[in-house]
PLY file of the C-alpha trace (Angstrom):
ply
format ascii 1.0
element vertex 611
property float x
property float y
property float z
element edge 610
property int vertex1
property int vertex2
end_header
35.84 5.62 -4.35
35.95 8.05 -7.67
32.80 8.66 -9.15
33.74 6.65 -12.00
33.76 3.52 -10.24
30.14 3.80 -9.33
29.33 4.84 -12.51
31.30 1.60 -13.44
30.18 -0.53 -10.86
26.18 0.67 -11.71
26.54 -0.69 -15.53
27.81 -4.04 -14.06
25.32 -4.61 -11.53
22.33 -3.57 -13.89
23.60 -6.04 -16.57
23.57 -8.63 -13.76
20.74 -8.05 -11.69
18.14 -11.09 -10.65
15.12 -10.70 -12.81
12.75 -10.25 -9.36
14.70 -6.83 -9.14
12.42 -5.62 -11.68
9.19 -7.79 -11.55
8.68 -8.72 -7.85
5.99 -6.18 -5.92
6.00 -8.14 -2.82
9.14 -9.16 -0.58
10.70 -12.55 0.97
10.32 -12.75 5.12
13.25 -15.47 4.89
15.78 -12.20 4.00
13.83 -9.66 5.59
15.12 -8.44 9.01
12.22 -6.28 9.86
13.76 -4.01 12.93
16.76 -3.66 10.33
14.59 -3.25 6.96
15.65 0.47 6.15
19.44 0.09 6.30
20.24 -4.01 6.11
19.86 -4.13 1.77
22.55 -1.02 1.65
25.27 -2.00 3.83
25.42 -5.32 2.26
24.89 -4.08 -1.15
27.83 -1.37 -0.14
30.26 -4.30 0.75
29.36 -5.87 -2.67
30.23 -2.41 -3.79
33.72 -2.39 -1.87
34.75 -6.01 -3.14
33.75 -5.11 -6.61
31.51 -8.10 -6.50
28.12 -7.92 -9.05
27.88 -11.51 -9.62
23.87 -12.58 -10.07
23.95 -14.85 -7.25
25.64 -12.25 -5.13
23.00 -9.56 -5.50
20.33 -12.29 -5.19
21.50 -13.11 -1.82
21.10 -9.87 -0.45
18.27 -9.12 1.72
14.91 -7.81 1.45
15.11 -4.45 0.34
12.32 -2.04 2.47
8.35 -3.08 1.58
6.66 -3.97 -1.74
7.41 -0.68 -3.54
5.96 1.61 -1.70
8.75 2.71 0.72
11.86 1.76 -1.18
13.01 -2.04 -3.65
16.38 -2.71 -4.59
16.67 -0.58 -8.06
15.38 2.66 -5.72
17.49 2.20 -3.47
21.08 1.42 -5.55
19.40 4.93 -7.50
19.18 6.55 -4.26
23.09 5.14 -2.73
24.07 6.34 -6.15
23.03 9.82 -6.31
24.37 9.91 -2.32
27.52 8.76 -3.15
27.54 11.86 -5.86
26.49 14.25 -3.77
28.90 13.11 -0.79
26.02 12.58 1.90
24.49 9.51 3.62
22.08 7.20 1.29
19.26 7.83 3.51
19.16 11.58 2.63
18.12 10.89 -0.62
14.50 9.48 -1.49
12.86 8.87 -4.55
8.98 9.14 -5.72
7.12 8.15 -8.19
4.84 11.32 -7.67
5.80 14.59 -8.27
4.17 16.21 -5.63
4.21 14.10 -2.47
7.96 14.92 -1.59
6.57 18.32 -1.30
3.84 17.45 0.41
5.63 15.28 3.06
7.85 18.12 4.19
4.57 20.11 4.88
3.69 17.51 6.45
6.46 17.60 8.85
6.33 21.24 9.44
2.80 21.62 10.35
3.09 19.16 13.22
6.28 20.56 14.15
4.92 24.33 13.90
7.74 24.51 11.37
7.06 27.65 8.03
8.36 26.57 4.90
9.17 28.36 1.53
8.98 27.11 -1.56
11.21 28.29 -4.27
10.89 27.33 -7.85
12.52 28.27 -11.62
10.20 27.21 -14.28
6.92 25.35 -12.84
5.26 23.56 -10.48
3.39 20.01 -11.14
0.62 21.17 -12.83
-1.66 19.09 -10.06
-0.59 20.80 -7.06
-3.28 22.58 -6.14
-1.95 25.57 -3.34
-5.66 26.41 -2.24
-6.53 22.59 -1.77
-3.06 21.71 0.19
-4.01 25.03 2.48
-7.36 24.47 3.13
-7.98 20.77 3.29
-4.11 19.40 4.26
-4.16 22.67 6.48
-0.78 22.72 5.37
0.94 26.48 5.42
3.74 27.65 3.16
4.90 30.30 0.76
5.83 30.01 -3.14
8.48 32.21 -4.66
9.10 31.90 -8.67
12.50 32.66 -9.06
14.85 33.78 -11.85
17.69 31.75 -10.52
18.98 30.05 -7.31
20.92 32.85 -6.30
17.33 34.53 -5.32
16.46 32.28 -2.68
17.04 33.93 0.41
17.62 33.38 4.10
14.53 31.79 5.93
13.18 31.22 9.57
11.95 27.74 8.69
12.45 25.31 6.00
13.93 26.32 2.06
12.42 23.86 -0.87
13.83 24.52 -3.49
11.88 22.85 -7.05
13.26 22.37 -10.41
12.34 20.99 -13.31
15.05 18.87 -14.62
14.01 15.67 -16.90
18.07 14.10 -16.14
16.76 14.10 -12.56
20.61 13.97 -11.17
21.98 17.80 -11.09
21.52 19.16 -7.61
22.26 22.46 -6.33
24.88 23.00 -3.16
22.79 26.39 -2.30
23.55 26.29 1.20
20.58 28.16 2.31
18.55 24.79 1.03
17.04 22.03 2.91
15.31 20.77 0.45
16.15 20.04 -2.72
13.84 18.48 -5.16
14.64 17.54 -8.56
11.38 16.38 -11.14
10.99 14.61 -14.07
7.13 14.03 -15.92
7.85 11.00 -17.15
10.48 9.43 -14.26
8.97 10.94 -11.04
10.95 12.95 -8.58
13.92 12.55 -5.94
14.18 14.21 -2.78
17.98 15.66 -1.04
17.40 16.31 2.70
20.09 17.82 4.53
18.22 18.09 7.83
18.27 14.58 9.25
15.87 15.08 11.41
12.90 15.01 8.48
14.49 11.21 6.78
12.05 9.07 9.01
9.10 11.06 8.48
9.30 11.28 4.75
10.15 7.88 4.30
6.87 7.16 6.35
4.72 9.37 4.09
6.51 7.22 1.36
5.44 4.25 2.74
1.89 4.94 3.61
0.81 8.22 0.79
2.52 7.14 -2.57
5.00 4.97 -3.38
8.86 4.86 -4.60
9.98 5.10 -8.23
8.92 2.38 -9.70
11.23 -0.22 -10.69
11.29 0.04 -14.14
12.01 4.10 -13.43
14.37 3.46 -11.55
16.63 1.23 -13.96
16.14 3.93 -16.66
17.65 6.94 -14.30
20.47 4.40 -13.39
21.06 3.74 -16.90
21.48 7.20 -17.14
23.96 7.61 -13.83
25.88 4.75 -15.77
25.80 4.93 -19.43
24.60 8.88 -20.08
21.40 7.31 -21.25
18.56 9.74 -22.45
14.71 9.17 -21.50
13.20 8.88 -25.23
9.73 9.78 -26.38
8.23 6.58 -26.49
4.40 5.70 -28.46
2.31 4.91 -25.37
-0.69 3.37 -25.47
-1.82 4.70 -21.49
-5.11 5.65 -23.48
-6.04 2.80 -24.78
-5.01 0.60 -21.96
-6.56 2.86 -19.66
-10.19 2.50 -21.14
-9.48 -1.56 -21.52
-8.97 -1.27 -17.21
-12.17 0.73 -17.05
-14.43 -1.53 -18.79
-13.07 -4.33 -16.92
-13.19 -2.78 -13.79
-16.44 -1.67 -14.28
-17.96 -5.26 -15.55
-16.07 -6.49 -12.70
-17.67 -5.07 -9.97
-21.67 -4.56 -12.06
-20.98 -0.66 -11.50
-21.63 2.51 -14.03
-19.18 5.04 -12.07
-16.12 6.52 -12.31
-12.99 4.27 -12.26
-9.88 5.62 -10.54
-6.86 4.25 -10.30
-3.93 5.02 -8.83
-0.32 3.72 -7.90
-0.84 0.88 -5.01
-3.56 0.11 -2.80
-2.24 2.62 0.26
-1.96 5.48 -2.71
-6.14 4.88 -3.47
-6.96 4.91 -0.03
-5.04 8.16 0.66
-6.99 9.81 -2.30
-10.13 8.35 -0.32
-9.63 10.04 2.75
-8.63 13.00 1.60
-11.71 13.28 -0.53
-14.11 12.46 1.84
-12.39 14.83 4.58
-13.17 17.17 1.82
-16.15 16.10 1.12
-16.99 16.87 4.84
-15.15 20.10 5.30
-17.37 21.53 2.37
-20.87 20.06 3.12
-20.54 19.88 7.14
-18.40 22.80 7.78
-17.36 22.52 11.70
-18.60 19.08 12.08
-16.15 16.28 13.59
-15.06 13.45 11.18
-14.54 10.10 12.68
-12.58 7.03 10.72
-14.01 4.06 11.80
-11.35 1.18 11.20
-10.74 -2.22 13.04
-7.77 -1.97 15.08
-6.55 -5.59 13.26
-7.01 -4.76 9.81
-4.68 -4.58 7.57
-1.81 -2.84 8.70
-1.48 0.50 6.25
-4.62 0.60 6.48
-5.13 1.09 10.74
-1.48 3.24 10.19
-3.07 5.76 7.42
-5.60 6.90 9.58
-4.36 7.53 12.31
-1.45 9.47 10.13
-4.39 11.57 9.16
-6.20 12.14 12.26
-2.73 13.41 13.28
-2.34 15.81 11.28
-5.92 17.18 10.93
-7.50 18.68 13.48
-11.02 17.71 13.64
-10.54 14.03 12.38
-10.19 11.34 15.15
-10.05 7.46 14.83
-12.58 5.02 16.02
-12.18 1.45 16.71
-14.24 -0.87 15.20
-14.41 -4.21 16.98
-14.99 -7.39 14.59
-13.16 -10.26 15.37
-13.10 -12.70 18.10
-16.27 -12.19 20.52
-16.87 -9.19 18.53
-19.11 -9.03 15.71
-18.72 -6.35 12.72
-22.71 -5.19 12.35
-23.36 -5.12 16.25
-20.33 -3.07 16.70
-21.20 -0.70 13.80
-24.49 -0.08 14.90
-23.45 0.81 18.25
-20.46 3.02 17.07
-23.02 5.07 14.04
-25.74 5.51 17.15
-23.20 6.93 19.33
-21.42 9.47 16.60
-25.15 10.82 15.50
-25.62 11.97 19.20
-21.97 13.86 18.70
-23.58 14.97 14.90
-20.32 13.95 13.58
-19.32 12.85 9.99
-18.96 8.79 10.11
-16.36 7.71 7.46
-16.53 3.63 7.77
-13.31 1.46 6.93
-13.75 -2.45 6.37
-12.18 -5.31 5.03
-14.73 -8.09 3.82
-14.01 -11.24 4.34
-12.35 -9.52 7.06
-8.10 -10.40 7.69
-6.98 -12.41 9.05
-10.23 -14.53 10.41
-11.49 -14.69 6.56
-15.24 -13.36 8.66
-18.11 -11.84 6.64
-21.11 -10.34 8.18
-24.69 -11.07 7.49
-24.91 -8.50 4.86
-28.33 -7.63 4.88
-27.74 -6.85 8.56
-25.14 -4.80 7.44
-27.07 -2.81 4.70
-30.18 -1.88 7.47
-27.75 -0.79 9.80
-25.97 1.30 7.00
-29.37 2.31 5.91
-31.21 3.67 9.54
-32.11 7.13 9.72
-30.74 8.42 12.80
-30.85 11.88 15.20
-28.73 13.58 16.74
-29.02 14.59 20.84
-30.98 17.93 19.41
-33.49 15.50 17.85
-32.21 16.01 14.05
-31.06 13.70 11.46
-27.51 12.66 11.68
-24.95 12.73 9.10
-25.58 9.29 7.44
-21.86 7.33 6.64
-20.27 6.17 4.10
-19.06 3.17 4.31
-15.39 2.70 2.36
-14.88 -1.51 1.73
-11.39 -3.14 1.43
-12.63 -5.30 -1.55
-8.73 -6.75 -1.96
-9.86 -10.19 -0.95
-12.37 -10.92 -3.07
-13.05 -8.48 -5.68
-14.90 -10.65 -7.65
-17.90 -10.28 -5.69
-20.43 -7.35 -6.60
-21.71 -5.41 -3.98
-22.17 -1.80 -5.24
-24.41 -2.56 -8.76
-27.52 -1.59 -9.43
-29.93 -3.69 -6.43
-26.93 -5.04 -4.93
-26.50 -5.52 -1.43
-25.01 -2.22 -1.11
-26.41 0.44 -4.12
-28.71 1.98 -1.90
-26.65 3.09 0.85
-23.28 5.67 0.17
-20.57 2.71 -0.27
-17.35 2.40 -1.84
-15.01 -0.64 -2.87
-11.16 -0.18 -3.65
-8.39 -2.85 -3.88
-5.46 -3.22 -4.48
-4.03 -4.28 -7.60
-0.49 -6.27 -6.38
-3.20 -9.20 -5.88
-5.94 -10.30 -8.25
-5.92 -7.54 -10.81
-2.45 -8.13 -11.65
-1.72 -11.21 -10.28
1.31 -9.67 -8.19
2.59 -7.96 -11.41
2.54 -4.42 -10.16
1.12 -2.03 -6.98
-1.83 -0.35 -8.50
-5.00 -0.15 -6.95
-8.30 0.61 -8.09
-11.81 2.05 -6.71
-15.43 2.45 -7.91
-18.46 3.67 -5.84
-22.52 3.06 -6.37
-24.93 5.51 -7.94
-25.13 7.37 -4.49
-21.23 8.57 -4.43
-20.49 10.34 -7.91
-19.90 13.32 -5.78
-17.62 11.62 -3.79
-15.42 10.27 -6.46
-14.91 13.70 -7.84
-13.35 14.71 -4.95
-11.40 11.44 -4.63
-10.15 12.21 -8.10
-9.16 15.58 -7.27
-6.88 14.32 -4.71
-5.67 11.92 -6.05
-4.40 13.90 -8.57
-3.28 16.56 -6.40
-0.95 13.80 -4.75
0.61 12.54 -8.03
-0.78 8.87 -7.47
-2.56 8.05 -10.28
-1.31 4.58 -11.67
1.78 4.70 -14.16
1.61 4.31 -17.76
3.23 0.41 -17.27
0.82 -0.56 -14.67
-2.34 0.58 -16.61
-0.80 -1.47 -19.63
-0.30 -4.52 -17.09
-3.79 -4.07 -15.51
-5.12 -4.26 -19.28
-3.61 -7.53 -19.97
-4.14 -9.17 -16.26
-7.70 -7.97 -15.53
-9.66 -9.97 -18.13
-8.61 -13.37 -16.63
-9.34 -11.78 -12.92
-12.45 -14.12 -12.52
-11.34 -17.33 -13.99
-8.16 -16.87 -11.61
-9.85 -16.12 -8.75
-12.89 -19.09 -9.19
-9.17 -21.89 -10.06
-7.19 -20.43 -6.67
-10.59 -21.06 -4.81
-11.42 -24.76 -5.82
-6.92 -25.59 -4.92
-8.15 -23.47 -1.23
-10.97 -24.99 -0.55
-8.49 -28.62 -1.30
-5.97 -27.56 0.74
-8.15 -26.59 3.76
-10.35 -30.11 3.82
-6.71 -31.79 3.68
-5.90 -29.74 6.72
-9.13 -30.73 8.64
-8.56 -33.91 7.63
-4.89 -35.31 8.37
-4.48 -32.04 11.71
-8.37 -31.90 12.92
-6.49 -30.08 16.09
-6.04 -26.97 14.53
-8.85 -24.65 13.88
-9.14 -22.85 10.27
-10.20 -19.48 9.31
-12.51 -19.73 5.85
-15.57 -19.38 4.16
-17.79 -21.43 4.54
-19.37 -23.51 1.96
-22.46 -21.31 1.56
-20.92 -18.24 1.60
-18.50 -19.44 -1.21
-22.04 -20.22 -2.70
-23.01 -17.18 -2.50
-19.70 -15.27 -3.96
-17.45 -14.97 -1.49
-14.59 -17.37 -3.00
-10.96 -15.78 -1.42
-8.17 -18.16 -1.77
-6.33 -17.27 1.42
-7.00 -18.70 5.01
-5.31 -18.30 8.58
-4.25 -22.04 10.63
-4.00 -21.45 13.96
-1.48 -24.60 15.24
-2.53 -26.50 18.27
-0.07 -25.23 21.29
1.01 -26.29 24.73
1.89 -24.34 27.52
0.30 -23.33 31.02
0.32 -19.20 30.51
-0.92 -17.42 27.13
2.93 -16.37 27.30
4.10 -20.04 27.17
1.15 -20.89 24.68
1.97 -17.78 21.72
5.53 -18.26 21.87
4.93 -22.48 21.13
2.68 -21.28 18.27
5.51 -18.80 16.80
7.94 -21.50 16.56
5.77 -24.10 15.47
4.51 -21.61 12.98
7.97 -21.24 11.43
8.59 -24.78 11.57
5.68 -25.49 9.21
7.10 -22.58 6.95
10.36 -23.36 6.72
9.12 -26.99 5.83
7.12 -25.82 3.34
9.82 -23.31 1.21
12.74 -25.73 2.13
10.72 -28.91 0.35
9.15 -26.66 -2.76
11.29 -23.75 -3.51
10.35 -23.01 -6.47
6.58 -23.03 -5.58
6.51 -22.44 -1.72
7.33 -18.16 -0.92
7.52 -16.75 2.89
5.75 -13.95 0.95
3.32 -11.30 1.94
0.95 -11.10 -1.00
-2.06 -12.35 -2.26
-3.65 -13.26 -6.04
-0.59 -14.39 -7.01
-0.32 -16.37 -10.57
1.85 -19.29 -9.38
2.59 -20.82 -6.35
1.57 -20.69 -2.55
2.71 -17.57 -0.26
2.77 -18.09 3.25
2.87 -15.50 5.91
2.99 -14.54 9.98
0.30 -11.75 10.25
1.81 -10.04 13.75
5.27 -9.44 11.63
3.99 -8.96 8.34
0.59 -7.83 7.20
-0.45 -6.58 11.06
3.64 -5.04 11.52
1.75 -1.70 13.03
-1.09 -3.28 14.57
-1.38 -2.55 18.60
0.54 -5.77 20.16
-2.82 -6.87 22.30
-4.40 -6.99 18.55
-1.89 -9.05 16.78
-2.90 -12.67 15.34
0.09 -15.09 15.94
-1.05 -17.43 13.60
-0.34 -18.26 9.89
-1.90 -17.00 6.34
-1.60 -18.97 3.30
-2.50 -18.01 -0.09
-2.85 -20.37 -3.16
-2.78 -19.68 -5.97
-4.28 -21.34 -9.69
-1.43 -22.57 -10.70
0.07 -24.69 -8.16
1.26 -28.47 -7.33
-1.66 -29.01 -4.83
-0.78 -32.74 -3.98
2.71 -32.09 -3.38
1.79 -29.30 -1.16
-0.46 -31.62 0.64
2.53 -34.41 0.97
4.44 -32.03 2.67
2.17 -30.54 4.86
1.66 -34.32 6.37
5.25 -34.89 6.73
4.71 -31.63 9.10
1.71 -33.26 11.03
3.95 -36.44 11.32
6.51 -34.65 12.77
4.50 -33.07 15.90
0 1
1 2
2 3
3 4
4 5
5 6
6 7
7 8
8 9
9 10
10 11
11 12
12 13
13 14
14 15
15 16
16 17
17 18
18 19
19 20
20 21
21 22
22 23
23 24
24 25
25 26
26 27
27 28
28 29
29 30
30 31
31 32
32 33
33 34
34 35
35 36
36 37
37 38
38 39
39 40
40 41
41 42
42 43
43 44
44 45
45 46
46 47
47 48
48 49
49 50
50 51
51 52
52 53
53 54
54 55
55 56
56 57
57 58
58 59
59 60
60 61
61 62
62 63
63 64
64 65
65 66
66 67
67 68
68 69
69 70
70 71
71 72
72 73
73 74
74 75
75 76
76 77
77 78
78 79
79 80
80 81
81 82
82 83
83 84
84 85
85 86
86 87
87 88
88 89
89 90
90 91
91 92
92 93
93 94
94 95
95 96
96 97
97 98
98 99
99 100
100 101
101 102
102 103
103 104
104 105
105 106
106 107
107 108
108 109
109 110
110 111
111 112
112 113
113 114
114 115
115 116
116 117
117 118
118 119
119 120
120 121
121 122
122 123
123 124
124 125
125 126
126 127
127 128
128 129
129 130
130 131
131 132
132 133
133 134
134 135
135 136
136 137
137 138
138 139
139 140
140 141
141 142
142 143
143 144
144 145
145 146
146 147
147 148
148 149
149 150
150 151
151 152
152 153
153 154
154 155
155 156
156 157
157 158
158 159
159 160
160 161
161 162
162 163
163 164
164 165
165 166
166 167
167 168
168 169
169 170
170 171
171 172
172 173
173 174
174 175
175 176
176 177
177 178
178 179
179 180
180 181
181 182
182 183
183 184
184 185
185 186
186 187
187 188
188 189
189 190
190 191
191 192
192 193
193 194
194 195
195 196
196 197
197 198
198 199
199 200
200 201
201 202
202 203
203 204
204 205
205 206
206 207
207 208
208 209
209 210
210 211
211 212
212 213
213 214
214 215
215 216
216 217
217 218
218 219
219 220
220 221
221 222
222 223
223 224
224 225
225 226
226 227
227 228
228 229
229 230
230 231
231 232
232 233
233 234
234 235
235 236
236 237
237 238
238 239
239 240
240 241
241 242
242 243
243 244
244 245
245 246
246 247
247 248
248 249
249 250
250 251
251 252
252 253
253 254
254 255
255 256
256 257
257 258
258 259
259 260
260 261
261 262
262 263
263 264
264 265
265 266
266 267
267 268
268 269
269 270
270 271
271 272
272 273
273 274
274 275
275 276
276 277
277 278
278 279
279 280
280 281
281 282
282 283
283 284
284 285
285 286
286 287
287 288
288 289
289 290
290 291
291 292
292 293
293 294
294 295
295 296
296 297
297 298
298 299
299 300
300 301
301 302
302 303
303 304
304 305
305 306
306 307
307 308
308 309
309 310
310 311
311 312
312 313
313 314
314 315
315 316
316 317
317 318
318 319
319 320
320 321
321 322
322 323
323 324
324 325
325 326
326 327
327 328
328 329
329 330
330 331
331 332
332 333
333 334
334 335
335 336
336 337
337 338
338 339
339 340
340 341
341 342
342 343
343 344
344 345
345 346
346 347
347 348
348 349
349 350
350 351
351 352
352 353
353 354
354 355
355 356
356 357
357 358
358 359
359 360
360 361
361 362
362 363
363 364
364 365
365 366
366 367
367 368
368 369
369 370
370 371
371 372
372 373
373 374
374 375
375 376
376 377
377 378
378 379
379 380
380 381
381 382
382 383
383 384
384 385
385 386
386 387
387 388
388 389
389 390
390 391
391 392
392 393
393 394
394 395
395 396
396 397
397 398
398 399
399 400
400 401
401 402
402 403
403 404
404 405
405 406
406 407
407 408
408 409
409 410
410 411
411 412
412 413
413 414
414 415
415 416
416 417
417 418
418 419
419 420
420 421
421 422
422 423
423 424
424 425
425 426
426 427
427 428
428 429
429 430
430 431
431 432
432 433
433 434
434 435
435 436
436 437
437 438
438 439
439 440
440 441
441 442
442 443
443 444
444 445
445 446
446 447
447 448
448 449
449 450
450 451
451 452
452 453
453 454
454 455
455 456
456 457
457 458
458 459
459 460
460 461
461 462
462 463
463 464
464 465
465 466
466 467
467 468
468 469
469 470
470 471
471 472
472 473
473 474
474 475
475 476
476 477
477 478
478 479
479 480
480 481
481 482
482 483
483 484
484 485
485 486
486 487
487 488
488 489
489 490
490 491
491 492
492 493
493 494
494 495
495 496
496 497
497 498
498 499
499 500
500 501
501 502
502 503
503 504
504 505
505 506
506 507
507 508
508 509
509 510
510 511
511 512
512 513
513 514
514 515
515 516
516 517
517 518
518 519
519 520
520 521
521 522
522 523
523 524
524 525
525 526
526 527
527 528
528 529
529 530
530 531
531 532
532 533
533 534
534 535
535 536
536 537
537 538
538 539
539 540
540 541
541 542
542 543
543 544
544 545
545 546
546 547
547 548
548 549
549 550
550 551
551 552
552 553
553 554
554 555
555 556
556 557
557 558
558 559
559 560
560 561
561 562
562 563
563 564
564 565
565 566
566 567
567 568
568 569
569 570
570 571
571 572
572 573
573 574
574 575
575 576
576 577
577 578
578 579
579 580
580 581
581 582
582 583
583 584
584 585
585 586
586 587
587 588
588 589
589 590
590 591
591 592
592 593
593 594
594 595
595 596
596 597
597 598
598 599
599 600
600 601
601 602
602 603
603 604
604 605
605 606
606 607
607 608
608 609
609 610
């Protein structure tokens, strides 16, 4: 095909793409073929391509397109086929970012655990955020940087060839064959990424995935705008300041804290920032001294995958399990984790979800706090590192635990979430975090990497954020009081199953999420016999559920969203990298404010009737 036809074929498909295209941050399980999830949206999008076909309903068919945003939605990935069929090499050798530097990053990434040197060439500038001391010493990532006149300076290499430039149309790339890497950047679009080693695609698309995220969507359809129509990125009034104080404020009078707000492109892109500050943080105040990540080995997902990522690729960090579910209870198995690491003298970085996911648990928090708050010594009789202890908040971020004589002010805590749920009511990826009094020094360094990785939240999402964050509280108290419904229907008309949720007095006290896990009555004589029951019965109650209220009902991983009721498997969705003996087979639901609660409930009988 000419280069003209996809040029051609581009303008048709962009005037008659589904709306969701640009709007949806989350992504349907009924089209989404998860051991096929990097490659399944392409080939059917290239026979589309081949029949000439862009009709709406075509395109809407086709399936799920990657994750979320984060590693790759339909618009990045037509922008990405695009610029492959240009450059005459396979679709999955071209990646976009929103960031700038994280493509850069992710090949040092690469290299370091493959013992791999790199050089990095470059015409005009670098992002002014990368930061080659920082990457060095903290990423203990090792490279070179040449400023070149031209590319006909770059020369031959044992190891890998970036090559940088600074080019705001994104789509010129250079055929030096001495490259691998070509990177082309734009300050106001992001950046995309030519491999020609295949051998790298996985492993950048992973640090895609769990690091940053893709171009957004709305960046996307401007640079394919451009591939189509010769369309030119225009200096547009922006009002990022503005809306970037309004999500402050909120933020801050959400959670009853005074510090510093950051905010940065998803929930995976904050909690990147705050591990790489705190491994900082404990390379320059406990020079020598092990750091341990303490995560449960069921929470969420990117979370458990992130760590280990960076224990990987840092020497002296190492994951620790933190037991919470089931027999196991979250402040007995802290305590017994912190007493252990202050006999090592190591540097205790705590990870938790509260209410945890997907048993909807929260610990006796003043349990919690004295454990947090216990002076401990190390095996030499000295006093340990004390931790500091990092909380998932994305559940319920309504409730305040870091403000002044809060549960948590008096002990080093943080509290991030992500902002595809309540902040924005599934409207974009950002998330957010704020600390006590105790971690200003912390956030600084969170803020520097941040920065250094190119994450901070887009001028779009701050303006969404601004608009969606002052009606966080009245959202969250509505999708609550239609939960708490739903689950005393449940109990009700299927006694037989057993429900994960707050309970009334802890929804008394704050805690008021609007998700909760059913775990289905099953038959069978082996556990074998019993989960594989509960998987198809748990599909037969979804299926029900989006085949009888379509326009309401979503096989959806999300939460917080404005309309509707998302339901979801946790071992293939939210858990998808979760050890297998960890996996929940059992369903999530999430309501939302604005939903039809009594047909929901109708349905849901004709379900019980039919068991």
């Amino acid at each position: 095909m000419s280069e003209n036809n996809v040029k051609n074929y581009i303008e048709n498909v962009i005037k008659n793409m589904p709306k969701d295209w640009l709007y949806l941050t989350t992504h349907r399980l009924d089209i989404y073929d998860e051991k096929n999830a990097k490659t399944d949206f392409l080939n059917k999008f290239e026979n589309l391509f081949e029949d000439n076909n862009f009709e709406t309903s075509a395109l809407n068919s086709l399936p799920t397109a990657y994750d979320y945003i984060r590693l790759g939605h339909p618009l990045s990935c037509i922008l990405e086929w695009a610029i492959a069929k240009q450059q005459n090499v396979h679709a999955d050798h071209v990646i976009t970012f929103d960031s700038q530097t994280m493509p850069i990053l992710a090949i040092l990434r690469t290299n370091k655990l493959q013992n791999k040197k790199t050089q990095i060439f470059y015409t005009k500038n670098l992002p002014e955020s990368f930061n080659e001391k920082i990457i060095k010493e903290i990423y203990d990532y090792e490279f070179d940087l040449k400023k070149i006149e031209s590319e006909n300076d770059i020369s031959n290499f044992d190891g890998s060839t970036i090559f940088f430039t600074e080019d705001e149309e994104l789509l010129q790339f250079s055929s030096n064959p001495i490259v691998d890497f070509f990177i082309n950047n734009s300050s106001k679009l992001g950046s995309i990424l030519l491999i020609k080693n295949e051998g790298y695609v996985a492993d950048i698309q992973h640090v895609r995935r769990r690091e940053t995220v893709a171009m957004t969507p709305s960046n996307s359809l401007i640079a394919l705008q451009m591939i189509a129509n010769s369309f030119e990125i225009k200096s547009e009034n922006s009002n990022r300041e503005s809306d970037k104080k309004s999500v402050i404020n909120s933020i801050n009078q959400i959670t009853g804290t005074k510090s510093k707000v950051l905010v940065a492109t998803s929930g995976l892109s904050m909690q990147y920032a705050i591990m790489m500050g705190l491994v900082h943080e404990a390379q320059e105040n406990h020079p020598g001294k092990s750091i341990k990540l303490i995560v449960p080995p069921n929470c969420y997902g990117g979370t458990n995958d992130q760590a280990r990522r960076i224990a990987e690729a840092i020497d002296n960090v190492e994951v620790v399990d933190l037991l919470v579910d089931g027999d196991n209870e979250m402040v007995q198995s802290l305590d017994i984790i912190l007493e252990n690491l202050a006999k090592e003298n190591a540097v205790p970085y705590i990870i938790a979800e509260i209410p945890t996911n997907p048993r909807v648990e929260v610990p006796n928090l003043e349990d919690l706090k004295a454990v947090l708050s216990k002076k401990r010594t190390t095996s030499n009789g000295e006093i340990a590192i004390d931790s500091v202890f990092i909380l998932d908040q994305t559940f319920c971020p309504n409730y305040q635990f870091l403000g002044e004589g809060e549960i948590l002010s008096t002990v080093r805590s943080i509290s991030y979430a992500s902002g595809s749920k309540f902040p924005s009511g599934g409207k974009c990826t950002a998330g957010y975090v704020v600390g006590n009094a105790k971690t200003d020094e912390i956030l600084n360094k969170i803020e520097l990497h941040l920065n250094i990785c190119d994450n901070e939240a887009t001028d779009l999402q701050y303006e969404i954020l601004a608009k969606q964050l002052p009606s966080m509280l009245q959202r969250i108290d509505d999708a609550y009081k239609n939960t708490r419904e739903f689950v005393n229907y449940i109990h009700e008309v299927l006694p037989s199953a057993k429900i994960n949720f707050v309970s009334e007095e802890l929804a008394e006290q704050g805690f008021t999420p609007s998700v909760f896990s059913l775990d289905l009555p099953t038959k069978g004589e082996t556990k074998e016999e019993k989960d594989e029951f509960k998987k198809e019965l748990n599909l037969k109650l979804i299926n029900l559920m989006i085949t009888k209220i379509p326009n309401e009902s979503k096989f959806c991983v999300s939460y917080g969203q404005l309309k509707g009721l998302y339901w979801t498997v946790p071992a293939t969705s939210t858990q998808g990298t979760t050890k297998e003996g960890d996996k929940d087979y059992i369903v999530r639901a999430s309501l939302s404010p604005d939903l039809d609660l009594e047909l929901h409930k109708k349905v849901f009988l004709e379900f019980v009737e039919s068991l």
